[in-house]
Backbone and ligand atoms as CSV (ligand in chain L), in Angstrom:
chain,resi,resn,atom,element,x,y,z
A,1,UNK,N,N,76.721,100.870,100.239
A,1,UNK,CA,C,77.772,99.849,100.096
A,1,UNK,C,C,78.818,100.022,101.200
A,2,UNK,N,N,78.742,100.116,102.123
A,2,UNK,CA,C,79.025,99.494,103.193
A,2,UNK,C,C,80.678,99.328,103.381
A,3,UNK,N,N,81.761,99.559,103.930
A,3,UNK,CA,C,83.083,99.069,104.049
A,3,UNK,C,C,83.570,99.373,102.340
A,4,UNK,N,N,82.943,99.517,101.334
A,4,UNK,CA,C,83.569,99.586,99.761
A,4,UNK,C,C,84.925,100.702,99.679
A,5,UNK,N,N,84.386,102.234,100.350
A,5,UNK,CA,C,85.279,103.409,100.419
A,5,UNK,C,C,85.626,103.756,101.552
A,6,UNK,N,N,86.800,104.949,100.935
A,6,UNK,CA,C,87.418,105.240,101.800
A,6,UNK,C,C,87.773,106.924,101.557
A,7,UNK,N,N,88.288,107.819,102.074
A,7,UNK,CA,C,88.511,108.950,101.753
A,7,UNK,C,C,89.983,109.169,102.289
A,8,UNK,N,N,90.704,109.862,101.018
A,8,UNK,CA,C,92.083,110.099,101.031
A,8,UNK,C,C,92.664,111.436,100.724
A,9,UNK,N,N,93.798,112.383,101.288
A,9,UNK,CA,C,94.162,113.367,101.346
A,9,UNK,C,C,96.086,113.009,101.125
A,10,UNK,N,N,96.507,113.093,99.360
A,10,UNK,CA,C,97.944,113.532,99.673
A,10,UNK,C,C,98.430,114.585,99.975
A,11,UNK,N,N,98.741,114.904,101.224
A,11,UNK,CA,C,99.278,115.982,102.456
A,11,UNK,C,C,100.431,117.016,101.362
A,12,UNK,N,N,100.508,117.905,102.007
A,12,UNK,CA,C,100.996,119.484,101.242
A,12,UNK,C,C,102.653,118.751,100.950
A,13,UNK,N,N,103.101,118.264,102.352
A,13,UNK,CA,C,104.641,118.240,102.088
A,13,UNK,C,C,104.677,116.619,100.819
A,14,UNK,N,N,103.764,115.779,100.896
A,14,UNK,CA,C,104.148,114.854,99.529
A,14,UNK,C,C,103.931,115.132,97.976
A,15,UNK,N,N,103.221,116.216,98.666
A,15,UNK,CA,C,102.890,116.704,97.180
A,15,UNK,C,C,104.368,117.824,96.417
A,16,UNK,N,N,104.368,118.402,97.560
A,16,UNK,CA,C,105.315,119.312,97.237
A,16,UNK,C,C,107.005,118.482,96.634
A,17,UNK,N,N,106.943,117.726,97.201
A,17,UNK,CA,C,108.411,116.600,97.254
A,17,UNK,C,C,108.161,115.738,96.323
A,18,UNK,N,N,107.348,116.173,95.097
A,18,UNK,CA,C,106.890,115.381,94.178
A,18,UNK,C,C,106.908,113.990,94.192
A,19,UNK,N,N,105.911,113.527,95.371
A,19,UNK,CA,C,105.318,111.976,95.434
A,19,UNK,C,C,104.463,111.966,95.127
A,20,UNK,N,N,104.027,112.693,94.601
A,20,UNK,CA,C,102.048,112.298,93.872
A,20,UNK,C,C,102.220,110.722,92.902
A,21,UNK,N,N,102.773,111.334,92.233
A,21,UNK,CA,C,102.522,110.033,91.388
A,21,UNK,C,C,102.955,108.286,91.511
A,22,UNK,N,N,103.985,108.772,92.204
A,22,UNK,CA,C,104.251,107.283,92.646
A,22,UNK,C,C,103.548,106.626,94.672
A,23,UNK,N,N,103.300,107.995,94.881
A,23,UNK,CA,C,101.593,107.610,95.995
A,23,UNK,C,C,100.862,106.785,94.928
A,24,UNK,N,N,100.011,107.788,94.218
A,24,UNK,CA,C,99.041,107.141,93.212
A,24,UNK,C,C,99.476,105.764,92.839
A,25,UNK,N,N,100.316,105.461,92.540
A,25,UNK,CA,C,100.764,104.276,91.751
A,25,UNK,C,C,100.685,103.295,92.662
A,26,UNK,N,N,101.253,103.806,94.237
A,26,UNK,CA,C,100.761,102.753,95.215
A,26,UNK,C,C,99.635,102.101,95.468
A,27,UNK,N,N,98.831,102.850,95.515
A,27,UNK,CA,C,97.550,103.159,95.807
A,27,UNK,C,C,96.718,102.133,94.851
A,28,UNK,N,N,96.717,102.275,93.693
A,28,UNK,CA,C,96.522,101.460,92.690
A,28,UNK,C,C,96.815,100.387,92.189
A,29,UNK,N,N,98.061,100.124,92.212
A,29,UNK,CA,C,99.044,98.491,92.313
A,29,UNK,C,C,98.421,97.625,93.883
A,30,UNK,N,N,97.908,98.421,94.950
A,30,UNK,CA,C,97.333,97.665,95.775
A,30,UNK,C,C,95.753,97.455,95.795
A,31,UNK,N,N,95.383,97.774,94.740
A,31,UNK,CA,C,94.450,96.796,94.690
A,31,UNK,C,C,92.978,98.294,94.520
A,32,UNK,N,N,93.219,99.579,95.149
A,32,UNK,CA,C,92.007,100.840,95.452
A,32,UNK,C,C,92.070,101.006,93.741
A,33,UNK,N,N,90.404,101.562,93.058
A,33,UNK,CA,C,89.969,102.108,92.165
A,33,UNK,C,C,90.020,103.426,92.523
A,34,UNK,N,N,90.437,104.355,91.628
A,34,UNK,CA,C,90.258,105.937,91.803
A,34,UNK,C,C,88.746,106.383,91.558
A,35,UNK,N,N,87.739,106.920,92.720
A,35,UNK,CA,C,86.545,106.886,92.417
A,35,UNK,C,C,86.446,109.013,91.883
A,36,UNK,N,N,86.851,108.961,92.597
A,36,UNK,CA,C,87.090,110.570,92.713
A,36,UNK,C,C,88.703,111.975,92.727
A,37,UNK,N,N,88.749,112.771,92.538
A,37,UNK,CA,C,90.225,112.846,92.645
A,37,UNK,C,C,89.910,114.811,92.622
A,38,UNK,N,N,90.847,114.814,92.990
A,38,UNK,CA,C,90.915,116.719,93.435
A,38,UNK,C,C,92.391,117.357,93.420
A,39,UNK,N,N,92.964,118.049,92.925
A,39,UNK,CA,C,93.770,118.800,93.026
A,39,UNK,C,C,93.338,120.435,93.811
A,40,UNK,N,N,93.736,120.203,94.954
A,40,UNK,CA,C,93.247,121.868,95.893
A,40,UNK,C,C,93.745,122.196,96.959
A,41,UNK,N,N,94.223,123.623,97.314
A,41,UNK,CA,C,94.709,124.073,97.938
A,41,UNK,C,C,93.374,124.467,98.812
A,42,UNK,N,N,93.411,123.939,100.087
A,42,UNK,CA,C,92.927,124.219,101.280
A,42,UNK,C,C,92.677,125.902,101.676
A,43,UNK,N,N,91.646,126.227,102.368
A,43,UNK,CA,C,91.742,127.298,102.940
A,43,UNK,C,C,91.718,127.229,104.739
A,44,UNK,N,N,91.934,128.504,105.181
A,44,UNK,CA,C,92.148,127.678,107.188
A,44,UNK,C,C,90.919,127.327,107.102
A,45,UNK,N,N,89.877,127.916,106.945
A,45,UNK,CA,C,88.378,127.562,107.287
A,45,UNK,C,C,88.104,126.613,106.843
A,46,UNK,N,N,88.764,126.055,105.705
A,46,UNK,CA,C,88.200,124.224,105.235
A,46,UNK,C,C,88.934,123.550,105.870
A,47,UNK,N,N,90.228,123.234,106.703
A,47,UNK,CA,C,91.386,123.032,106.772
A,47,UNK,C,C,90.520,122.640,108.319
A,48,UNK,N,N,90.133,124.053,108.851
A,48,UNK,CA,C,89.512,123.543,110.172
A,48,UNK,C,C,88.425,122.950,110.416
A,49,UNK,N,N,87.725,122.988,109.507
A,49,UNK,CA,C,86.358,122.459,109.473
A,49,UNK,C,C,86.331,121.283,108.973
A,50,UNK,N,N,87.490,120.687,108.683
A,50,UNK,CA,C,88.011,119.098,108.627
A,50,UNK,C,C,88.167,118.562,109.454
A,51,UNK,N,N,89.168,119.200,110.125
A,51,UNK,CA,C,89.854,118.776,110.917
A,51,UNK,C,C,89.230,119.008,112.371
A,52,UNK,N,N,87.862,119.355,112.174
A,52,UNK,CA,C,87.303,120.233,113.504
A,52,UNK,C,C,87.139,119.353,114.925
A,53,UNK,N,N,87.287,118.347,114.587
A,53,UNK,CA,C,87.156,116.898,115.178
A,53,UNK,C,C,88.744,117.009,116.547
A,54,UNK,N,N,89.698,117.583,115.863
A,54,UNK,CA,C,91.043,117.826,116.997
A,54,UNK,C,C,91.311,119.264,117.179
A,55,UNK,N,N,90.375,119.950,117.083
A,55,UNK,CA,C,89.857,121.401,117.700
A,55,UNK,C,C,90.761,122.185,118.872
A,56,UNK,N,N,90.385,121.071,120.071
A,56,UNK,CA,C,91.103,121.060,121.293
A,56,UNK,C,C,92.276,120.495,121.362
A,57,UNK,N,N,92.919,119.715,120.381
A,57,UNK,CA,C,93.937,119.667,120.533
A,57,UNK,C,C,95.078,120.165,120.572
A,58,UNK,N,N,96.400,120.198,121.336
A,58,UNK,CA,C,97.414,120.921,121.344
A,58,UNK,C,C,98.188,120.825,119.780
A,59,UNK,N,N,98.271,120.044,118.865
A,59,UNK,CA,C,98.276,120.425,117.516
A,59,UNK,C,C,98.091,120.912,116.400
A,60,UNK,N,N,96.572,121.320,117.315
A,60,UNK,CA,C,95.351,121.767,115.912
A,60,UNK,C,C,95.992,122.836,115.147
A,61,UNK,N,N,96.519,123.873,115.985
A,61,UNK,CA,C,97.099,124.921,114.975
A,61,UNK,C,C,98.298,124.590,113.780
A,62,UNK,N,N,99.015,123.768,114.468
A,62,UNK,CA,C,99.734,123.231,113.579
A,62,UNK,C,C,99.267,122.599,112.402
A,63,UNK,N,N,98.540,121.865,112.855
A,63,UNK,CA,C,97.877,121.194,112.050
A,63,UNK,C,C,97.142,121.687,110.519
A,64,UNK,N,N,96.310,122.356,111.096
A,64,UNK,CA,C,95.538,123.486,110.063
A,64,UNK,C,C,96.709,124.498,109.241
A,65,UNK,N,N,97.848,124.626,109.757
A,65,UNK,CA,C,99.448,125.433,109.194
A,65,UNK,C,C,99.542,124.576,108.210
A,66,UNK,N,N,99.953,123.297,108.665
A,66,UNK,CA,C,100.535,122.742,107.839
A,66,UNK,C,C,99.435,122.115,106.142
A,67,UNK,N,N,98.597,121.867,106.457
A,67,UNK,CA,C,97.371,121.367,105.689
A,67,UNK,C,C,97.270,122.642,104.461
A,68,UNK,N,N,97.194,123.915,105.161
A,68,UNK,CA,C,97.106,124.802,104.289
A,68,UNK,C,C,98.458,125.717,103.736
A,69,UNK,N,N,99.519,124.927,103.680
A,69,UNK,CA,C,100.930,124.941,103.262
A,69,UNK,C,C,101.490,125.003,101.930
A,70,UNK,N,N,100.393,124.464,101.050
A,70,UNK,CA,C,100.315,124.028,100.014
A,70,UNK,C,C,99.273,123.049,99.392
A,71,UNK,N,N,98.893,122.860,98.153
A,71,UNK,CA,C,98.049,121.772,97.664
A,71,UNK,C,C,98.337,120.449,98.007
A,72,UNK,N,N,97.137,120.118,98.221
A,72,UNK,CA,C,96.759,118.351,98.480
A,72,UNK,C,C,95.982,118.110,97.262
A,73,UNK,N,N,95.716,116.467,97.275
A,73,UNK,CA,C,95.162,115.900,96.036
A,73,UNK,C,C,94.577,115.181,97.028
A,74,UNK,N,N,93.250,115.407,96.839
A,74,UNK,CA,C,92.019,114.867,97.698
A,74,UNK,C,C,91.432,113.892,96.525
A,75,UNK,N,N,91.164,112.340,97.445
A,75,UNK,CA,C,90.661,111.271,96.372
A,75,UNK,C,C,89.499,110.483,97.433
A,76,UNK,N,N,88.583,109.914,96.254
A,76,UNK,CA,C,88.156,108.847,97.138
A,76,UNK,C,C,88.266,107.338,96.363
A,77,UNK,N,N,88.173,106.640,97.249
A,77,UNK,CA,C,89.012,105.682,96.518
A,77,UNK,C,C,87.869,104.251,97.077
A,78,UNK,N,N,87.850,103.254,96.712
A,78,UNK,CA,C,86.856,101.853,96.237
A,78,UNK,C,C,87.872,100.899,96.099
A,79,UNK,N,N,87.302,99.864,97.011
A,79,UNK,CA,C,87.910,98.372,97.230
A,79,UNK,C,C,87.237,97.916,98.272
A,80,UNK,N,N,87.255,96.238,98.574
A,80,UNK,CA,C,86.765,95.674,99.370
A,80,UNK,C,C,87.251,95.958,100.506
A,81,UNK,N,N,86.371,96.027,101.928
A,81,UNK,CA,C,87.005,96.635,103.398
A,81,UNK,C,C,88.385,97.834,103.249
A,82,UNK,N,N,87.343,98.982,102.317
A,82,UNK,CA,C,88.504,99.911,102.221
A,82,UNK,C,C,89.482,100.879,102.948
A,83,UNK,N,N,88.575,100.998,104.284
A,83,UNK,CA,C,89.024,101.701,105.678
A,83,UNK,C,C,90.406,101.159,106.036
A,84,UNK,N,N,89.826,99.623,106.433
A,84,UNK,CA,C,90.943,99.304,107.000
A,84,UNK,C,C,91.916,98.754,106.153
A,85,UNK,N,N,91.815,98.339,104.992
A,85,UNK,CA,C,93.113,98.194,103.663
A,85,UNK,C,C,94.146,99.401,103.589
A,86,UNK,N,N,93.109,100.381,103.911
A,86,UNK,CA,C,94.020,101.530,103.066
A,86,UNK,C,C,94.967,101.984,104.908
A,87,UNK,N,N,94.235,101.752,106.044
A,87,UNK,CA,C,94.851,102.480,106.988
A,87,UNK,C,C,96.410,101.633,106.723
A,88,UNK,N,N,96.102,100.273,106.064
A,88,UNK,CA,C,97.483,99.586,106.478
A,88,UNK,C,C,98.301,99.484,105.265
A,89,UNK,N,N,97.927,100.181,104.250
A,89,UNK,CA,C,98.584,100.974,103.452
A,89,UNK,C,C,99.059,102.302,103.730
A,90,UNK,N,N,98.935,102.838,104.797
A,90,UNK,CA,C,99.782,104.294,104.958
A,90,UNK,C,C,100.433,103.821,106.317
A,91,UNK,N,N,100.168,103.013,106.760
A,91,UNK,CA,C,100.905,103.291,108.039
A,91,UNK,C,C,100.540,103.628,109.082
A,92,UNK,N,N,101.166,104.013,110.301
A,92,UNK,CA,C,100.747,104.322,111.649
A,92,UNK,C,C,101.054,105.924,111.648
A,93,UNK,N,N,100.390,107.196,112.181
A,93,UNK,CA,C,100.262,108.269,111.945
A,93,UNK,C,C,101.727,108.916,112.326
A,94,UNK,N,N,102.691,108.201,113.166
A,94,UNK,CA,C,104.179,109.159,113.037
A,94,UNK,C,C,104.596,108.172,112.610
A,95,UNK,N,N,105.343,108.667,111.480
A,95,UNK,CA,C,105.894,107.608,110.549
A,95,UNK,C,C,107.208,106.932,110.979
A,96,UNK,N,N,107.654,107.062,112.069
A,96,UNK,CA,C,108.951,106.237,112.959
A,96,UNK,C,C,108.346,105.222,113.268
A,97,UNK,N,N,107.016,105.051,113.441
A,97,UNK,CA,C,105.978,104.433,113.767
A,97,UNK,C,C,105.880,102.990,112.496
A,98,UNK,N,N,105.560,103.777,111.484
A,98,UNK,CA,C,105.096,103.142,110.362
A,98,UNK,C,C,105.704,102.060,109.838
A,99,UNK,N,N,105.606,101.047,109.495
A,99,UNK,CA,C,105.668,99.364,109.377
A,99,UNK,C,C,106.093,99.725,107.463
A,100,UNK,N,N,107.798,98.700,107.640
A,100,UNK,CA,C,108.260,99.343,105.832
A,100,UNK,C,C,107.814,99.035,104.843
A,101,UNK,N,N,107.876,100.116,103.945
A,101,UNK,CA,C,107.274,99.927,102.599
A,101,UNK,C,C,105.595,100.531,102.749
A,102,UNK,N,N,105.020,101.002,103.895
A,102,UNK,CA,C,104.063,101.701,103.979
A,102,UNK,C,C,104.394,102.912,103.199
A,103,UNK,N,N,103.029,104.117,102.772
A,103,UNK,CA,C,103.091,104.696,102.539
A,103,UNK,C,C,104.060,105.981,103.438
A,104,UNK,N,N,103.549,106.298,104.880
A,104,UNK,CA,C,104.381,107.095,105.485
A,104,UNK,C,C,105.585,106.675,105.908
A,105,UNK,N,N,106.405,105.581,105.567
A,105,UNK,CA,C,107.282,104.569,106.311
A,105,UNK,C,C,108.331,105.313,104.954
A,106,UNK,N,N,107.693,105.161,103.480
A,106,UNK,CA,C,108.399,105.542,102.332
A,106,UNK,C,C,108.699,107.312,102.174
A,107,UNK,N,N,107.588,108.220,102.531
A,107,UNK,CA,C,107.495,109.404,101.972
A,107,UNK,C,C,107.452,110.586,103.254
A,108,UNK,N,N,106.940,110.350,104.690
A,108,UNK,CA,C,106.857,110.984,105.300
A,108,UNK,C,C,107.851,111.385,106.348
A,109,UNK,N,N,107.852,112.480,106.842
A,109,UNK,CA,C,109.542,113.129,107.615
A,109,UNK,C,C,108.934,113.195,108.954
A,110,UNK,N,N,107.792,113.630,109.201
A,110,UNK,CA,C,107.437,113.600,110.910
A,110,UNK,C,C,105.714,113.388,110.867
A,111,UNK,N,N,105.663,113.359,112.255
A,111,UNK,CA,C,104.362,113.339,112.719
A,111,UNK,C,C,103.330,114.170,112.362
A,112,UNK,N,N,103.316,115.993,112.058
A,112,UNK,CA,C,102.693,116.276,111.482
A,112,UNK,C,C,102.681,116.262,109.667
A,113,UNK,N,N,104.122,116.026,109.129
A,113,UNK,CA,C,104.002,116.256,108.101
A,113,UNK,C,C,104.274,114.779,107.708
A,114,UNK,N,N,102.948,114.159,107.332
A,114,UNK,CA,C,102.653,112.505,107.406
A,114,UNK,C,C,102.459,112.517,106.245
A,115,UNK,N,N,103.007,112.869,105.060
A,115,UNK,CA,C,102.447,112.633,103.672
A,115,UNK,C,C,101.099,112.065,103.100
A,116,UNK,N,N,100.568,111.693,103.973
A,116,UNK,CA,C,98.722,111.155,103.687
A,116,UNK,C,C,97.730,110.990,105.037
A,117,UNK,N,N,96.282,111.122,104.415
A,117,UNK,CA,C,95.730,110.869,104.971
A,117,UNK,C,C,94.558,109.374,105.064
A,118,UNK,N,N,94.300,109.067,105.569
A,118,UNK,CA,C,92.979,107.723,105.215
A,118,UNK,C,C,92.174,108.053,106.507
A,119,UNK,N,N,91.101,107.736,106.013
A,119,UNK,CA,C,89.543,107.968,106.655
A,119,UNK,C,C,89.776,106.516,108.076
A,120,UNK,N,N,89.236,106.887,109.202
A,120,UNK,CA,C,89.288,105.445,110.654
A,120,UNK,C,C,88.514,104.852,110.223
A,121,UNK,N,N,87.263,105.242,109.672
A,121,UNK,CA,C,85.941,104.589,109.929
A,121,UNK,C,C,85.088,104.720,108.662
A,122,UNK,N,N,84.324,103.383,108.326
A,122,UNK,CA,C,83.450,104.181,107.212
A,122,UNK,C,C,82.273,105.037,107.290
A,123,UNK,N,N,81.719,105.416,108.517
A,123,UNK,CA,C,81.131,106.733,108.595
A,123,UNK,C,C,81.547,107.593,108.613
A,124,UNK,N,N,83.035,108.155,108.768
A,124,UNK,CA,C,83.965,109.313,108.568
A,124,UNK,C,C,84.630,109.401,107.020
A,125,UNK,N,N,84.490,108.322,106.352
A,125,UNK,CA,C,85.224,108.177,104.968
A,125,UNK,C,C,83.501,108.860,104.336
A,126,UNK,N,N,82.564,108.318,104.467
A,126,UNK,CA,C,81.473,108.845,103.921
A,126,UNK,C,C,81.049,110.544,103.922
A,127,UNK,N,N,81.541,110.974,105.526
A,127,UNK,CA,C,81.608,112.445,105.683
A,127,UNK,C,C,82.450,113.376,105.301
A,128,UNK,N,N,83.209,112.427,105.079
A,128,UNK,CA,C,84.730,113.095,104.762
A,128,UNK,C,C,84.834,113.061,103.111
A,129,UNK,N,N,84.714,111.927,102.548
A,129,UNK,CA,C,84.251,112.168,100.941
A,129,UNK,C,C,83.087,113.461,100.531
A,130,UNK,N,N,82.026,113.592,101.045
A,130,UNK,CA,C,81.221,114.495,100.858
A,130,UNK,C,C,81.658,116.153,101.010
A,131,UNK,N,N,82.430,116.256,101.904
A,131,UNK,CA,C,83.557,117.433,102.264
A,131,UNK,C,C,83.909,118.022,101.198
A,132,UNK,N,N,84.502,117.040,100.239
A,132,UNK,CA,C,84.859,117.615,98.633
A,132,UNK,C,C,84.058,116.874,97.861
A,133,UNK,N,N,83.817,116.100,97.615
A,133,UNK,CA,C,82.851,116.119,96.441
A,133,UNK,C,C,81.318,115.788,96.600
A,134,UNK,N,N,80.829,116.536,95.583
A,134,UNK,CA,C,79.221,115.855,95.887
A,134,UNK,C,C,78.602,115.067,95.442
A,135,UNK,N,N,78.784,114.141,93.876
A,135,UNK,CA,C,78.156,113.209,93.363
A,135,UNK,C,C,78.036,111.759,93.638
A,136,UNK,N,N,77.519,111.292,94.826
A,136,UNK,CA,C,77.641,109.987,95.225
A,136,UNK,C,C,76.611,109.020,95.257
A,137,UNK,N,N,75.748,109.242,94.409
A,137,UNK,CA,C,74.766,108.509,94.018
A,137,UNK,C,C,75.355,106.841,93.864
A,138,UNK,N,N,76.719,106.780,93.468
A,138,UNK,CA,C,77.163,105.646,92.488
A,138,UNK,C,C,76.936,104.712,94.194
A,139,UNK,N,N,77.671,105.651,95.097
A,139,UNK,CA,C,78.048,104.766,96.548
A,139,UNK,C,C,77.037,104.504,97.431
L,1,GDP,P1,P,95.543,109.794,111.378
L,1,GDP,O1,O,94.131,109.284,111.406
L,1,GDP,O2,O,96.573,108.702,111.299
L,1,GDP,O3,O,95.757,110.853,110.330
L,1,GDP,O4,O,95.798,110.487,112.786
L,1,GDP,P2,P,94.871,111.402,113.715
L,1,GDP,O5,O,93.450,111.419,113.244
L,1,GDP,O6,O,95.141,111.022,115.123
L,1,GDP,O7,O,95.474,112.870,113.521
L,1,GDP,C1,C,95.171,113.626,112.381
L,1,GDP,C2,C,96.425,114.294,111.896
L,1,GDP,O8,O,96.862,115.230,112.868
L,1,GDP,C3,C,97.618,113.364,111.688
L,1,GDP,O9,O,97.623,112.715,110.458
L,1,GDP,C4,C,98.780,114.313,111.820
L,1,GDP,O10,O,98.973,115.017,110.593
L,1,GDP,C5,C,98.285,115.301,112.866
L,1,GDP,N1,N,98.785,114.939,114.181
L,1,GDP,C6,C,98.411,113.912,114.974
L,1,GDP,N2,N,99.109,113.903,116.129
L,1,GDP,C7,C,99.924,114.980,116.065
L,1,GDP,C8,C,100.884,115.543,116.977
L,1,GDP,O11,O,101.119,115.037,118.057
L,1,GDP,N3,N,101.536,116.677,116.549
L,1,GDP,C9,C,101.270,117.255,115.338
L,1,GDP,N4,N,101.946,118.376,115.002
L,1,GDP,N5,N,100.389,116.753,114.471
L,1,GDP,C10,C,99.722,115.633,114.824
């Protein structure tokens, strides 16, 4: 099913600043089904092996710091053309950036600490769902 999902990560600092629930609520009032859902604290080695994709980048360390900072709530989530619904539900990745009433426009303080994540593509939402969970027969 084709464009249906998407794969989502609420980031250490929204969680911590207790936005979970009114993320969720976003998330849901716009229209995404909760297909899957995770409460977990990252380790560096999962953290990098996510993220292994910006390796070389001059952030990566940061990156992988910050990810494993604290618990995320890893979801996957279902709706029509869900990639690109949900990218324009969080916003543009530095949230000075981000267009109002987005998700990072509402909850996020900087560029690395972006309060969420959403999958670019639906071959990366598919790889990236599988990352944490394994039952996807349904998709
Ligand atoms: P996304 O798809 O919008 O999440 O953005 P990217 O795939 O380009 O980057 C992945 C994540 O790396 C972002 O969500 C940020 O948390 C982080 N990131 C991207 N660019 C930077 C940067 O310039 N500095 C830092 N510290 N983190 C960054």
């Amino acid at each position: 099913m084709a464009g249906m999902i998407t794969f989502t990560m609420i980031k250490p600092d929204a969680v911590r600043n207790g936005h979970t629930g009114k993320i969720l609520d976003q998330i849901i009032s716009n229209g995404f089904q909760i297909r899957a859902m995770k409460y977990v604290h990252l380790s560096e080695a999962k953290a990098g092996e996510f993220y292994a994709v910006h390796r070389e980048r001059p952030f990566f360390k940061d990156l992988v710091e910050f990810m494993t900072s604290g618990p995320i709530v890893a979801a996957v989530l279902e709706k029509d053309n869900a990639v690109a619904d949900f990218r324009t539900l969080i916003g543009a990745t530095n949230p000075a950036e981000a267009a109002e009433g987005t998700i990072r426009n509402l909850y996020a303080k900087s560029i690395d600490a972006n309060a969420i994540h959403g999958s670019d593509s639906d071959e990366n939402a598919a790889i990236e769902a599988s990352f944490f969970f394994s039952a996807f027969e349904r998709f």
